[in-house]
Structure formats: C-alpha cells, structure tokens
N, C-alpha and C positions, 0 to 999 in steps of 0.2 A: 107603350111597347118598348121592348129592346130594342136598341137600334147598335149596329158595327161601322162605326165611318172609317175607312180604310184608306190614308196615304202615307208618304213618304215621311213626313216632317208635319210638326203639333207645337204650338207655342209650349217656351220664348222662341221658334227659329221662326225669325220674321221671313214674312212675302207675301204676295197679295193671297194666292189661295191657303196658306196656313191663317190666314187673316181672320179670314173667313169661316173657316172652319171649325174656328173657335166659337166665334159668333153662334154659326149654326149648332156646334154641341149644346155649348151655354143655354142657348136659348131653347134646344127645346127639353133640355134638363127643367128650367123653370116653369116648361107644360107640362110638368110630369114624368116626360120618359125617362128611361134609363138608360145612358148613352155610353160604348166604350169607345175610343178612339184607338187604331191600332194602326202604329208607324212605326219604321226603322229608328231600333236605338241607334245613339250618339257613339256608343264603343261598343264593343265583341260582346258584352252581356245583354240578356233580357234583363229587363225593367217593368217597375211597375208602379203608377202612384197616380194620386188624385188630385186633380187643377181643377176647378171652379165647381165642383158636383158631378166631374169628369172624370171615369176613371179611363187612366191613358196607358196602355202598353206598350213596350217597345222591342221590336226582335233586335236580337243582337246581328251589325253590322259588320260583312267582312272586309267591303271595300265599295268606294264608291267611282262608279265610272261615267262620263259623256252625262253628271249631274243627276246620276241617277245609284241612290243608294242599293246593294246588295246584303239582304239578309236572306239565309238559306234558310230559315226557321219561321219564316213568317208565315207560308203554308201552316204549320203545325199550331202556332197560336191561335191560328184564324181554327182553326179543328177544335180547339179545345171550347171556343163559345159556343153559345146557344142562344145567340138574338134572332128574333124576328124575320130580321131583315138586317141584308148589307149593302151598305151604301159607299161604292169604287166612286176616287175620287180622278181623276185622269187629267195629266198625261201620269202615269205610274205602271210600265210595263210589270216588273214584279208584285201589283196588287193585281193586275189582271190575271197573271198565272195561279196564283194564293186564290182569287175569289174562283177561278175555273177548279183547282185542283181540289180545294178543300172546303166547299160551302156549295156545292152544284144541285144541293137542295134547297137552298136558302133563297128566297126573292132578291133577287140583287136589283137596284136603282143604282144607275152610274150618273155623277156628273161629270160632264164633257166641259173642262174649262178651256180646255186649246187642243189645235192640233202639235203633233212633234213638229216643231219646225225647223229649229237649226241643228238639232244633231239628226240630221237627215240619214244617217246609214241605222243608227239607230229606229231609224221611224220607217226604215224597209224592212229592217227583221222582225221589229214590233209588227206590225202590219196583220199577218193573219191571226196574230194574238187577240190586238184588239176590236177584229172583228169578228173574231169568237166571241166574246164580252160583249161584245154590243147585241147581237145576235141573241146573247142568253138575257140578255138585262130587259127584265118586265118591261121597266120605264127610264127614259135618256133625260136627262135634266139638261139644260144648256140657257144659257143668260140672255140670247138675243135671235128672234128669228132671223138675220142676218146668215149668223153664221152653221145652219141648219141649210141652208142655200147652200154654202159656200165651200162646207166640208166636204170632200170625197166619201169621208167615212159617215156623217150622219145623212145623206141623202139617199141610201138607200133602205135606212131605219127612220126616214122620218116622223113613222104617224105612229113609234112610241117615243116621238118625240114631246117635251112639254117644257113652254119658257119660263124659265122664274128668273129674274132680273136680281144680280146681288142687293140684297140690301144692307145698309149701314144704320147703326143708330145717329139718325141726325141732330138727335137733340145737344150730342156732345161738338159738332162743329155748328152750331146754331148762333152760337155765343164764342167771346173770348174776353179775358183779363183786360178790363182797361189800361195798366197801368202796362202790360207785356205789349200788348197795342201802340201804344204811347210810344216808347220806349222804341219800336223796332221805327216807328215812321219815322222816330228824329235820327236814327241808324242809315232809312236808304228813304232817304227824301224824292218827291215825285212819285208819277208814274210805277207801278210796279207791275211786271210780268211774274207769275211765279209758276216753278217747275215742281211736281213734287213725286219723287218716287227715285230709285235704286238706277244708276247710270248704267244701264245694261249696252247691248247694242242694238236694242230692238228699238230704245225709247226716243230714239232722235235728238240728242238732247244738242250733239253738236251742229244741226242744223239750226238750232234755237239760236245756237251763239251769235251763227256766220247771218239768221235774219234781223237779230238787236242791232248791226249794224245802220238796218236801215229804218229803227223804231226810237221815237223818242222816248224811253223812257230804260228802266233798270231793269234787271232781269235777276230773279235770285232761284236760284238750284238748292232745292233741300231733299236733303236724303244720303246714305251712304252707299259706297259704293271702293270697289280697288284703288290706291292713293293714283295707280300710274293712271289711269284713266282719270279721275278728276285731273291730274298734274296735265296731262295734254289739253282737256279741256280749258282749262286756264292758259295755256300756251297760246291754245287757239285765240282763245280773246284776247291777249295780250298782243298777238301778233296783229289784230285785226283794228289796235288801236281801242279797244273795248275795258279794258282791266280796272276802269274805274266806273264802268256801269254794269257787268256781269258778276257776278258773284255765288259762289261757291259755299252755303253752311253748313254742313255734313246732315247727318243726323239730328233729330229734333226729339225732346219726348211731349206727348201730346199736347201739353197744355202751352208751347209755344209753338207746334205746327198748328193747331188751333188760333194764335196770334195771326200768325202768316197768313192763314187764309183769309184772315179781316183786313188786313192791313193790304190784300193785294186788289190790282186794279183789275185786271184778266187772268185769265187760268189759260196754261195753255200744256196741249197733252200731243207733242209731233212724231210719235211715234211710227217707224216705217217698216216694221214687218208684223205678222198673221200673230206674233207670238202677242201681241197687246191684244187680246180677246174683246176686252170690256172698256177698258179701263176704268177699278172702282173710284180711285182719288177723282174721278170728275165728279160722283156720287156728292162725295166730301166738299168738293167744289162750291156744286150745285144747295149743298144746308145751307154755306155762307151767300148765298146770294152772290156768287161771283161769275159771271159772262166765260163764256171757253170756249178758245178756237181748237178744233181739234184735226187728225187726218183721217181720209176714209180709208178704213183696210179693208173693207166688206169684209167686216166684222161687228162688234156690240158699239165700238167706239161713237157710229155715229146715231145707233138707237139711243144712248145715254144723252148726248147733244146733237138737237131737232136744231137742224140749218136752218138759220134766218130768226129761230124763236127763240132759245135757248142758248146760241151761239153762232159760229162761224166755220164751216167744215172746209177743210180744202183736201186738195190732192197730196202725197207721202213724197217726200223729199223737191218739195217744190217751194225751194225757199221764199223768194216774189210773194207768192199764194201768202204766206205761211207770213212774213213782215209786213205784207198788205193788210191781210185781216186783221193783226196786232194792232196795227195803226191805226185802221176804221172803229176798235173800240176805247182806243187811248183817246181819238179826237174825236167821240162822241159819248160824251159823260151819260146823257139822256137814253142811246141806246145802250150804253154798259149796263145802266140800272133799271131798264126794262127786261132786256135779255137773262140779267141776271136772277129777275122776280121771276119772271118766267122759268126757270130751270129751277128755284127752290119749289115752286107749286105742283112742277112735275115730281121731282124728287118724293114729295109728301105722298103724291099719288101711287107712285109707281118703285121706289127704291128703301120704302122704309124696313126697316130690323121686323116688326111686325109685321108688313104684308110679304116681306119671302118666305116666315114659317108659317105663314097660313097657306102658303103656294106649296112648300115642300111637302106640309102635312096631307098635303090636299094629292099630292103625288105621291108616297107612301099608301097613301089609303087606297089608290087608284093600280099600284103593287100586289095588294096583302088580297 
C-alpha cells in the first residue's frame, strides 16, 4: 500500500521520534510499500527528494514557534497525494489540522508518542484540535499501555487504542569494536554509569550528577545538547567535587556510542517529566546486555525496564532512590549481569525492528 507518515522533521534532524520514523519508513519500504514522508522544510521552499527508498517532502517553513515548525502549505501537499492511508505522527498540532483539513477521506492511524507537556499554553489551544484527530483516527498507536492509562486524551479513545512498543535493530548495539572498547576502558577506568541522549530538561541528567556523588564509580554523559547547559552541568559537578569522575562527551557517531554501551557497567535513564514517554536508548541499552535503573513517570519508561528483572525503578527526582540503586548494581557484578540477560531476552521479545512492523502492519490492516 501507500502509506503518508506525516511530521514535523525527517532524518538528518536527529531525536528520538525522527529516529524512529526513519526506521519505520525504511522498513516498511523493504516490505514492499510505497512510503512518503511529509514534514516541514528547513527554509521558505518546498522540497523534495529521496533518502533510503523514501520519498520525503517538505512544505516550506515560515517560522517556527514553542518548537513547533509553521508551514502554511502543508494542508495542500497533503491534498495533492493519494495514499492509502495517513499515518499523524503527534505531538504535531499543524499535521493535526493538514490531516483534518485536507485527507478527511483518508484512514488516518495517529501515533501518540507524548503528550504536549512543557509548552503548556500550547497544549490548551491545541487541545480540541487534537481531539478532533483522535476522534477521526481509525486506530491510536501508543508504545506502552501505561500511558493509555495515563493520558487525559487517550482514555477516552482507548479501545482504538493498540500497543506496539518502539522497536530498534538490535543487532547493530549487539556488538562493538574491540579495539574502540579497549581504547575507552583505558580512557574512564572502573565502574561506569552511562547517560545517553540530548540534555533536555525533562532527562534529569543533573540529578545524575548531584547522585555520583554518592556512587562509586564514573559517570559519562554522551549526547549533544546547548554548550550553556552542558557548561552548568559541568559546574555542577565541579562544584560538588565530582569533575574528575563526571564527564561530559558530546555527540557520538554510532560506532563509538555502540563502544559506550559495552564498555558501561549500568544504564541509567533519570528522567523527571511525562515528556520521556518511552525512553528508546533503554531499548539500546537492553541489546548490550546492560542493567538500567530508571524513573517511574507512569509512562513506557518502566514497561521498557521490569523492576527487580531487568533493572531497578525508582521514584523522579528522588536522588537517595536514584544513587542507592546505582550502588546496588555497581556492588553486585552478579545481579548486573543477570539483570542485564534478562533485559537483552525481553528486548529480543518484545522491542525488535521486526516485531513493530509486524505490530504496525498488523494495525494498518486493522484501519484499511
């Protein structure tokens, strides 16, 4: 079939659901469909061209506000296809009004990755928008019955609701370079905690700092993010006496964030607001066989990592919790690498690249 995946932004602009989205075109271009991708261009023109078997459209952008791009033309591109089906990717208030205005024949599948959370005036006005959209949308995709509970807006659409849990190709953090291995353990000797993802303010990461305090071992933060935010973050730990066991290394390209995640001893994901839905890097986590303490947001977070089996959950912004359980797997090597088998077995189960386009295709079909 033709399929329309409608958001905001399409690789290269990284973040978790452009991540994803790739994956999910990619992949089900190699089962045959014919897939467009249709997001706001980068400048004032429309665009158009082809990434991986993908052809990707872009309406041209007039200004982007509260992280949320503006293109007045995105209704009319969406008018000019003829797919299938269209598949809203949300939160993306301007794909909600484009899929109501100009596709209101079309099956539309919405996936629900989050609710609006911090641009909160935003997510008032949005509001009956997107419960128009939901309202028209066949079928609600959302990653964790958690947060089907937990939404305002998906509880009273729950039963076209259906869970498909992000999946990764695991095979690529399965493995890593010996020698990049090698190389980073003679870098940050000991213990390692590793953080990985974009210094937002949702991800808690300076609570990480202020609990290394009371964890023996290192802590390395990879990912990019605004300099002045790392720059405090690094303050933080300096100030805390920390600056020789936190560590800061921006961005990674995969085949040494694939190192990192072998070379670490716990994953840890302290994120303390609704905007962490899922978090897939535990996915990533979970290939390497790595243990992960994580926070409960009654959210996906803690469907990802099963407390006690696969890792260690505690309560959001509760540093104690959050250094205690660091501890518990730094000072038992035996439960790390139990915990940690246990999270690569569920992963295989439940989080593979192949079992969410058998989930997705299986919800399309369950549309059309």
């Amino acid at each position: 079939m033709h399929i329309l995946q409608l958001y905001k932004d399409y690789h290269p602009v990284r973040g978790g659901i452009e991540g994803h989205l790739r994956l999910l075109a990619e992949g089900l271009v190699a089962r045959g469909h014919t897939v467009t991708v249709l997001v706001s261009a980068p400048g004032q023109r429309d665009t158009a061209h082809e990434l991986g078997g993908v052809r990707v459209l872009g309406a041209g952008r007039l200004l982007t506000t509260a992280s949320t791009p503006i293109s007045p033309g995105l209704p009319l591109l969406l008018a000019r296809q003829c797919p299938d089906l269209v598949h809203l990717h949300h939160p993306f208030p301007p794909g909600d009004l484009a899929a109501l205005l100009a596709a209101s024949r079309i099956p539309l599948v919405v996936s629900y990755h989050s609710d609006i959370v911090r641009q909160r005036r935003l997510g008032q006005l949005a509001a009956p928008l997107v419960r128009a959209t939901l309202a028209r949308a066949r079928r609600i995709i959302v990653a964790s019955p958690a947060y089907i509970r937990s939404s305002p807006f998906l509880a009273p659409v729950a039963s076209h609701c259906r869970v498909v849990p992000y999946g990764v190709p695991l095979e690529r953090f399965g493995h890593a370079d010996p020698a990049r291995v090698a190389a980073l353990r003679a870098r940050f000797p000991g213990p390692i905690v590793l953080f990985v993802g974009r210094l937002r303010y949702y991800k808690g990461a300076d609570r990480l700092v202020r609990a290394m305090a009371h964890v023996p071992a290192r802590a390395v933060f990879v990912g990019d993010d605004a300099s002045e935010r790392r720059a405090d973050l690094e303050a933080l730990a300096a100030g805390l006496g920390l600056a020789e066991r936190v560590h800061f290394v921006g961005g990674q390209d995969e085949a040494e964030l694939r190192a990192f995640y072998h070379v670490a001893t716990v994953f840890a994901l302290p994120s303390v607001e609704r905007s962490e839905a899922f978090g897939i890097v535990q996915v990533e986590a979970q290939a390497a066989s790595l243990p992960i303490v994580c926070t409960e947001l009654g959210t996906g977070t803690s469907y990802v990592t099963l407390h006690g089996r696969t890792g260690i959950v505690v309560p959001p912004n509760d540093i104690p919790a959050l250094a205690r359980a660091l501890h518990a797997l730094i000072a038992s090597p035996a439960l790390a690498q139990a915990m940690g088998a246990a999270g690569r077995a569920r992963a295989e189960r439940e989080f593979s690249l192949p079992r969410m386009l058998d989930r997705v295709e299986a919800v399309y079909r369950e549309a059309l």
